[in-house]
C-alpha positions as a LaTeX table, in Angstrom:
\begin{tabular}{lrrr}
\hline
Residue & $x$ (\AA) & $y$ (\AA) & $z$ (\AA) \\
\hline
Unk1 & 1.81 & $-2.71$ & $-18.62$ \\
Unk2 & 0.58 & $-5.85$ & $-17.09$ \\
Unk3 & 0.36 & $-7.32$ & $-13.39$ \\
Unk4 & 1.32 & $-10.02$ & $-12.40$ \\
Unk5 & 3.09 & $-11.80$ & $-8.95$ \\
Unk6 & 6.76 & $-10.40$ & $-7.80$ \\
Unk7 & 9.57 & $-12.77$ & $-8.12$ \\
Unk8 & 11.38 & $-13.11$ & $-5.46$ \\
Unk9 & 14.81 & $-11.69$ & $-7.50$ \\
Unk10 & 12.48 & $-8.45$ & $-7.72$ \\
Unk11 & 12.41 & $-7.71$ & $-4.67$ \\
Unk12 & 15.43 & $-5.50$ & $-4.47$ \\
Unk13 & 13.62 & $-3.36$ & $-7.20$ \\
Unk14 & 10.73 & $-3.22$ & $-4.55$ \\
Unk15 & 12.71 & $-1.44$ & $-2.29$ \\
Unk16 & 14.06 & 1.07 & $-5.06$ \\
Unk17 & 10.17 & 2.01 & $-5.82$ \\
Unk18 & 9.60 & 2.78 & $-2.81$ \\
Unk19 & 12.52 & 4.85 & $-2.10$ \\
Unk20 & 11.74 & 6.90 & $-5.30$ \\
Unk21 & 8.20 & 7.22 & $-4.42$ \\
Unk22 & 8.79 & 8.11 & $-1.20$ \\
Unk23 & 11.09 & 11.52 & $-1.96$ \\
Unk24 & 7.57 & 13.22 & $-2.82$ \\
Unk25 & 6.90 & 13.61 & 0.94 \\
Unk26 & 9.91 & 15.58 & 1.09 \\
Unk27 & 8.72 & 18.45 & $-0.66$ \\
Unk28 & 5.45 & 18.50 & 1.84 \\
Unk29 & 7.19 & 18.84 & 4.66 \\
Unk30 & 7.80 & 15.46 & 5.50 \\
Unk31 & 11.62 & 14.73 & 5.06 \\
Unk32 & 11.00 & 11.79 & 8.12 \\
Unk33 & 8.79 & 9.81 & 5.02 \\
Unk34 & 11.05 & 10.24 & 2.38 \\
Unk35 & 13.79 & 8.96 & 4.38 \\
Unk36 & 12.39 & 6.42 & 5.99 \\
Unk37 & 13.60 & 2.72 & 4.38 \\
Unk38 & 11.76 & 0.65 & 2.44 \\
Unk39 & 10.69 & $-3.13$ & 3.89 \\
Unk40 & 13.41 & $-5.35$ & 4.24 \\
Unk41 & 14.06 & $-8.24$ & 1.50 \\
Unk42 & 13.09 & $-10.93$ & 4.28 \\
Unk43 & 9.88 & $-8.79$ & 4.93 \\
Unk44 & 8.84 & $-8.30$ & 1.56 \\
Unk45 & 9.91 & $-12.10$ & 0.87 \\
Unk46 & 6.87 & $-13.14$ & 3.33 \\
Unk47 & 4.29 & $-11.02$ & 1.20 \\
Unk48 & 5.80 & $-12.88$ & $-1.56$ \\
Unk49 & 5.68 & $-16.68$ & $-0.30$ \\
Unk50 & 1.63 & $-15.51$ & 1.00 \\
Unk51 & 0.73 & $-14.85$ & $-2.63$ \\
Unk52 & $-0.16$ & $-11.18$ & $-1.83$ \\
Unk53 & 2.40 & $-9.57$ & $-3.59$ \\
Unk54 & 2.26 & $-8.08$ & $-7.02$ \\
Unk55 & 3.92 & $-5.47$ & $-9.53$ \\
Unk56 & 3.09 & $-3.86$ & $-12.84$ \\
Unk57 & 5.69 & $-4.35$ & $-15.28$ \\
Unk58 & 6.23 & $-2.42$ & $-18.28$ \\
Unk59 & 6.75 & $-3.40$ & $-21.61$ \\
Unk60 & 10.22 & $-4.66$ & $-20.74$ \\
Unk61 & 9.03 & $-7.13$ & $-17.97$ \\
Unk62 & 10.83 & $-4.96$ & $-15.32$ \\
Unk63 & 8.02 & $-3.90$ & $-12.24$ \\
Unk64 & 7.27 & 0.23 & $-11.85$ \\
Unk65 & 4.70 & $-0.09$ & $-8.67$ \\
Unk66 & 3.98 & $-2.74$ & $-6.20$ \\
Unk67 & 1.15 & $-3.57$ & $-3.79$ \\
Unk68 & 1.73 & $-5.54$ & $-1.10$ \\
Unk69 & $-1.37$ & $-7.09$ & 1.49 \\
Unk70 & $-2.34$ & $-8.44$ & 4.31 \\
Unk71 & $-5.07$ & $-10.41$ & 5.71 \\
Unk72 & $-6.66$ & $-8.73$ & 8.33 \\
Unk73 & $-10.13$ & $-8.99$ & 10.81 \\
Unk74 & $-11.16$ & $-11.06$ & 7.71 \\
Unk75 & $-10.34$ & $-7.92$ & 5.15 \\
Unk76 & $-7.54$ & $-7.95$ & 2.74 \\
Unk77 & $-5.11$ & $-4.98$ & 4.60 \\
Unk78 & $-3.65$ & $-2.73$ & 1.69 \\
Unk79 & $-0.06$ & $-2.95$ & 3.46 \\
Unk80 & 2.18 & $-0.66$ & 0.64 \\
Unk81 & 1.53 & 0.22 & $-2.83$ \\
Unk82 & 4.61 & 2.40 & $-4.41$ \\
Unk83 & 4.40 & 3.81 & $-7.82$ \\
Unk84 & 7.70 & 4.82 & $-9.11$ \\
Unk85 & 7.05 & 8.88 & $-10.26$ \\
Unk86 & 8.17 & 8.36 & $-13.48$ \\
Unk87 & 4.93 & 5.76 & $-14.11$ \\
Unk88 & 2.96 & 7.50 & $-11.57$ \\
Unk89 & $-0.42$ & 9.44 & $-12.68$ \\
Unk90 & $-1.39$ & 7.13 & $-15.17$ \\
Unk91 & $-3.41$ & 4.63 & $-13.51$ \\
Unk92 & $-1.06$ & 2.26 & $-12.33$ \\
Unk93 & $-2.08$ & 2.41 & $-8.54$ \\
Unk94 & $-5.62$ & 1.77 & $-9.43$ \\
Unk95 & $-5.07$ & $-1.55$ & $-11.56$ \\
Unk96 & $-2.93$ & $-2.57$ & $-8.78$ \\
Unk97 & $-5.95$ & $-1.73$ & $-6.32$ \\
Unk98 & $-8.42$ & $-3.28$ & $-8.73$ \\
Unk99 & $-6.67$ & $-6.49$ & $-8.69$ \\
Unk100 & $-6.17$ & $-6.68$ & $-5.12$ \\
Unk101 & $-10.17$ & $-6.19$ & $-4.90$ \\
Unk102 & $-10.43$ & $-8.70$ & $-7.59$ \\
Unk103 & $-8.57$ & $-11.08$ & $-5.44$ \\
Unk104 & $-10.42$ & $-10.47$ & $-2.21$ \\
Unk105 & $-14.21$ & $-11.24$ & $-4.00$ \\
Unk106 & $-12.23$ & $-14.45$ & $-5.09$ \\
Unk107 & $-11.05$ & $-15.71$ & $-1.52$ \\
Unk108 & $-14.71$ & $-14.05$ & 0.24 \\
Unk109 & $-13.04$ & $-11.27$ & 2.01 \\
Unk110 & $-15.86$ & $-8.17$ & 2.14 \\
Unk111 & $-13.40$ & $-5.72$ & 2.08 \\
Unk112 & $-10.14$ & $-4.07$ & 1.29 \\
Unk113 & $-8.43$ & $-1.81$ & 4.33 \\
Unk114 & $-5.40$ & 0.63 & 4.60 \\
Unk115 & $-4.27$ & 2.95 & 6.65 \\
Unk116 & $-2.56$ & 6.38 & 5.40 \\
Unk117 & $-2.12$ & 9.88 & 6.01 \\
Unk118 & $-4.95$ & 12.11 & 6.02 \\
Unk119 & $-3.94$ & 15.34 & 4.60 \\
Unk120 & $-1.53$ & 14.22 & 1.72 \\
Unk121 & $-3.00$ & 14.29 & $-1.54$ \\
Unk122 & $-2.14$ & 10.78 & $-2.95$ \\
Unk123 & $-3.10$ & 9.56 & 0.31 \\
Unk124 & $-6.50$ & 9.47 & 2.37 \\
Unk125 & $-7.62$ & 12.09 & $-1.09$ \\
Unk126 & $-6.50$ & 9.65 & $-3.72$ \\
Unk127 & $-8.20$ & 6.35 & $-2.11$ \\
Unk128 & $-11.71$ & 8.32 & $-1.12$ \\
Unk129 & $-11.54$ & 8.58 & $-5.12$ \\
Unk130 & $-11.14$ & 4.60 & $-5.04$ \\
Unk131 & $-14.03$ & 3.53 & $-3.16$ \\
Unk132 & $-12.47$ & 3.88 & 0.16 \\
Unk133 & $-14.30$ & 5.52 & 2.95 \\
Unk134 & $-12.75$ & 6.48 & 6.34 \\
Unk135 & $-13.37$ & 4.95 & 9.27 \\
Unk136 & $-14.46$ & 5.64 & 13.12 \\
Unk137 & $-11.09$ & 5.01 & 15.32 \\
Unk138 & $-13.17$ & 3.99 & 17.54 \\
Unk139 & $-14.93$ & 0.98 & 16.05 \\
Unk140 & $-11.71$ & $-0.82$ & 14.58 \\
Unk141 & $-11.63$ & $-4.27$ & 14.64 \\
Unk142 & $-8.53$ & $-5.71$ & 16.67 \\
Unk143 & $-6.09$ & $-6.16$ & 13.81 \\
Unk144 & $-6.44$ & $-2.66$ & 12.55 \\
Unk145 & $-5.95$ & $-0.97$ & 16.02 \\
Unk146 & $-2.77$ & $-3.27$ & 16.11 \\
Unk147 & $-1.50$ & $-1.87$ & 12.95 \\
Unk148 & $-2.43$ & 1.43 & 14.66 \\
Unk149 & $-0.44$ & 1.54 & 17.66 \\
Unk150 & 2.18 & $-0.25$ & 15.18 \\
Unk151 & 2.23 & 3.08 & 13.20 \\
Unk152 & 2.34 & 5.24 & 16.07 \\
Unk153 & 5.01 & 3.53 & 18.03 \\
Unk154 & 6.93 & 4.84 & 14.33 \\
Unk155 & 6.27 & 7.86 & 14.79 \\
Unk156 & 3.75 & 8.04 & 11.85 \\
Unk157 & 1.16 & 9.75 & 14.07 \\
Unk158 & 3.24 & 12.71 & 14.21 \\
Unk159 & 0.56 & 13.67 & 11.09 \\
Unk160 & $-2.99$ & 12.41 & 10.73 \\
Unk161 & $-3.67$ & 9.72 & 9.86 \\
Unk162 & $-6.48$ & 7.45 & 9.50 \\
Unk163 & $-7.98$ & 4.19 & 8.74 \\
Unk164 & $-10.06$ & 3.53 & 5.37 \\
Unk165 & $-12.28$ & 1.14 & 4.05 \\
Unk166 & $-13.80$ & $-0.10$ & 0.76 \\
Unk167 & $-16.72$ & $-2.37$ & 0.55 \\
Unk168 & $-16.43$ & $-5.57$ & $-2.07$ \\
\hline
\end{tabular}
């Protein structure tokens, strides 16, 4: 498997990881998350024509997980990464992370930032494992607060959630 940018005809495919990645929060109790769509093609288009889009392809060319970022209070902002379940436990989030760190040491940002749930096992558990480390609510820097009361005015706070960081 190698990564590399999305193409912009990929993005439809995008949306289909994320869909199938998403039906996992259904058996935790979160039906709202597995049903909830994917970006749009005109939003994922913008991560694309920003450069801060990429997949992992498999041997046939054809992308199994994307990562998608933002650049935020100076930080690169982990905005989505979807694995699709049939590539998923095998590393593939990682790399993805891993070259979205790589990228951020290249352009000087000192860190990489998400947000996620707190309690769900591929979530805030899965990026501690990563290098991430969760943050005080009450320190964040204006553009994470923003994405904040952006996920809350979703409804996403209706389970914790929390704000992570890792260090470059």
């Amino acid at each position: 498997m190698s990564i590399r940018a999305v193409r912009l005809n990929e993005l439809p495919v995008l949306q289909d990881i994320e869909r199938a990645a998403g039906q996992c929060f259904r058996d935790i109790g979160m039906p709202e998350i597995a049903e909830d769509e994917p970006l749009s093609l005109g939003e994922l288009a913008r991560y694309h024509h920003a450069g801060l889009a990429w997949v992992v392809a498999n041997g046939a060319d054809v992308p199994v997980a994307y990562l998608i970022a933002d650049r935020v209070d100076g930080n690169l902002h982990v905005e989505q990464v979807s694995v699709h379940p049939d590539s998923a436990r095998r590393g593939v989030g990682r790399s993805l992370l891993e070259h979205l760190a790589a990228h951020a040491t290249s352009e000087g940002a000192p860190a990489l930032t998400l947000t996620t749930f707190a309690q769900v096992p591929w979530n805030a558990p899965y990026y501690a494992r990563c290098g991430f480390q969760i943050m005080d609510d009450t320190g964040l820097a204006p553009g994470l607060r923003k994405i904040r009361e952006r996920e809350a005015a979703h409804g996403l706070d209706r389970w914790p959630r929390v704000c992570m960081r890792r260090a470059l």
